[in-house]
C-alpha positions as CSV (number, residue, x, y, z in Angstrom):
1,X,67.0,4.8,-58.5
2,X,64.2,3.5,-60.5
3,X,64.5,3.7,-64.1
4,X,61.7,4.7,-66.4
5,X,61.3,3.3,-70.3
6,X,58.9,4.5,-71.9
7,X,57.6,7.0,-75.0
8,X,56.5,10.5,-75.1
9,X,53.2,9.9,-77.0
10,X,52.5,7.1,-73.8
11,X,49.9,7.8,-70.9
12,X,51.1,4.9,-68.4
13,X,54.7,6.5,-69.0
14,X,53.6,10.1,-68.0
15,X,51.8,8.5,-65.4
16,X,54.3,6.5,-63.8
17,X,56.6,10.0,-64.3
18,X,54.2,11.5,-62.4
19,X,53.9,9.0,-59.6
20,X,57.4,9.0,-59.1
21,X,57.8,12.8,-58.6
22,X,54.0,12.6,-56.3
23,X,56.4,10.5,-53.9
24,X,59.6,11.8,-54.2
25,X,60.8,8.6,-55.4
26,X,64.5,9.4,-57.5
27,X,64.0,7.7,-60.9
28,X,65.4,8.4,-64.3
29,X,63.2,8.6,-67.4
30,X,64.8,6.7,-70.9
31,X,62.6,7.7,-74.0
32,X,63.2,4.6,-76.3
33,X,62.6,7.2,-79.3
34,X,66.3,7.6,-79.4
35,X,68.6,5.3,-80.1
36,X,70.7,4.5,-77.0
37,X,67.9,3.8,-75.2
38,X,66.2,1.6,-77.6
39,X,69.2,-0.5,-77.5
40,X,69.1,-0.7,-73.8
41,X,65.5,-1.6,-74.0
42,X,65.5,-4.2,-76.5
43,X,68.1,-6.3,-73.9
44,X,65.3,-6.6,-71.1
45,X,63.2,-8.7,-73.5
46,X,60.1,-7.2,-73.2
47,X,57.3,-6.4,-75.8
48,X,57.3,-2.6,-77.0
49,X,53.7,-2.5,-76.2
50,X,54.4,-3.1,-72.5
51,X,55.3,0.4,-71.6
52,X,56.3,2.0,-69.4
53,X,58.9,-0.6,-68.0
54,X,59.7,0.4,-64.6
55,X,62.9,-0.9,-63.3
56,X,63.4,-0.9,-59.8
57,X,66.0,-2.0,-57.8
58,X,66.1,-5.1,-57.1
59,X,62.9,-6.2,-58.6
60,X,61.9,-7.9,-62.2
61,X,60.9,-5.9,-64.4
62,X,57.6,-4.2,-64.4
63,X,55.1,-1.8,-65.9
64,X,53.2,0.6,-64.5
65,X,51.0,-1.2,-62.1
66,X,54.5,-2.9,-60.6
67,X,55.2,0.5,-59.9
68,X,51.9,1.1,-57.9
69,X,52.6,-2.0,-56.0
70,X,56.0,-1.0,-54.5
71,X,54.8,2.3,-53.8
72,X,51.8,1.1,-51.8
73,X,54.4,-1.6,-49.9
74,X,56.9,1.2,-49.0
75,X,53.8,3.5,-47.8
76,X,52.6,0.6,-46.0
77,X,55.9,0.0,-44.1
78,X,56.0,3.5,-43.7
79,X,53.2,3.7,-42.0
80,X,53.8,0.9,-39.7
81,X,57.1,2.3,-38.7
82,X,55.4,5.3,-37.6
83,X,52.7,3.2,-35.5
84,X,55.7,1.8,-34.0
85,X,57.2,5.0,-32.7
């Protein structure tokens, strides 16, 4: 499952919401507005203006455009399974 960190006033967070539900992709959104997920965010490391961070299994950490990546690799391999069938 890929988890989501992000804010509610940020774009990239909606976005990468939004992307997520375009490709039915299971993922789990933390707003780091409250408390116990700020806590959990803070142990990654990362700068509060890098948001969203996209964790995916597996991966580093990532932001939005990390989550474009692995959805364009899985609809590539996709796709090449279904050339091969």
């Amino acid at each position: 499952m890929i988890i989501i960190y992000g804010t509610s006033g940020c774009g990239f967070c909606r976005m990468a919401i939004d992307k997520c539900k375009k490709y039915n992709l299971g993922y789990e959104y933390r707003d780091i507005g409250y408390s116990k997920w700020y806590k959990e965010f803070k142990k990654l490391g990362v700068s509060l203006n890098a948001l969203p961070q996209v964790i995916i299994p597996g991966m580093s950490p990532g932001n939005y455009n990390s989550l474009n990546h692995y959805i364009e690799c899985l609809l590539s391999t996709m796709q090449q399974y279904e050339e091969g069938n």
